[in-house]
N, C-alpha and C positions, 0 to 999 in steps of 0.2 A: 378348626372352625368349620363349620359346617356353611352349606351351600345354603341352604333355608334358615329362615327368620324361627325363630321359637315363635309359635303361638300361647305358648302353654303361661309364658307371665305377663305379656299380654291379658289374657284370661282369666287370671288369679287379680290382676290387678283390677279388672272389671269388677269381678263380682265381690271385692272388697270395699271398692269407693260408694259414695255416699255426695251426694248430691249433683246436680243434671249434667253444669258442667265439665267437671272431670268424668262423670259416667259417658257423657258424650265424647270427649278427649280417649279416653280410652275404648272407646268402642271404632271412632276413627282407627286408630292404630290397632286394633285386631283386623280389621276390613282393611287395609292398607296392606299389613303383613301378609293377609292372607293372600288378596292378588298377587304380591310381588312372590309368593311361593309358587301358585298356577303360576305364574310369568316362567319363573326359573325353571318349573318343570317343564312346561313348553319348549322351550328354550333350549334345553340339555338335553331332554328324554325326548319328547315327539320328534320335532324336528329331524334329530339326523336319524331314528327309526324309520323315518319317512324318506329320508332321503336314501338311505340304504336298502330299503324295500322297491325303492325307485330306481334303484341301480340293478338290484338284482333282477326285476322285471322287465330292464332294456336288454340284460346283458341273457336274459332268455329268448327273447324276441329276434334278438340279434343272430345267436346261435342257430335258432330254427331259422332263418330263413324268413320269417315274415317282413310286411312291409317293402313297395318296392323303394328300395335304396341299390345301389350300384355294391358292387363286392370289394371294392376297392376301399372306398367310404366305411363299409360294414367290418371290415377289419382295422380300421381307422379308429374307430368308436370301440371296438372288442379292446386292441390295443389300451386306449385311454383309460379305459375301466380296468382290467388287468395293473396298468400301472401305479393307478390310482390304491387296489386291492393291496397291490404289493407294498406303498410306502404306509396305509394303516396299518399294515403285520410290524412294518419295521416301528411303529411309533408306541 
């Protein structure tokens, strides 16, 4: 099964029907599927691309030194990221 909605009979079933109401019924459910696909790919693909782009740009930040945070804290945070790195390899 796949993670997205077909659009494709959806589509087919649009440009088959005949008369307003089911052309409008089916044109709800292409527009319905279609957001709930943006949705999912949001959801699955941006999101943790974003949050892993976000990791990896604290976890440079951290390393160089920037930001005044305390060294104690800074290895605190480098830690948490590390362990966090290490249980996605394991998963």
């Amino acid at each position: 099964m796949s993670k997205y909605f077909s659009i494709s009979s959806s589509w087919k079933k649009l440009q088959e029907e005949k008369g307003a109401l089911n052309t409008a019924l089916n044109t709800g459910a292409l527009i319905g599927k279609t957001v709930g696909n943006v949705a999912i790919f949001g959801v699955t693909e941006i999101i943790p691309a974003v949050i892993e782009q976000s990791i990896g740009n604290t976890k440079k930040k951290l390393e160089s030194g920037e930001g005044n945070i305390s060294s104690t804290k800074r290895q605190e945070y480098l830690d948490r990221i590390d362990e966090y790195e290490k249980k996605k390899h394991k998963d």
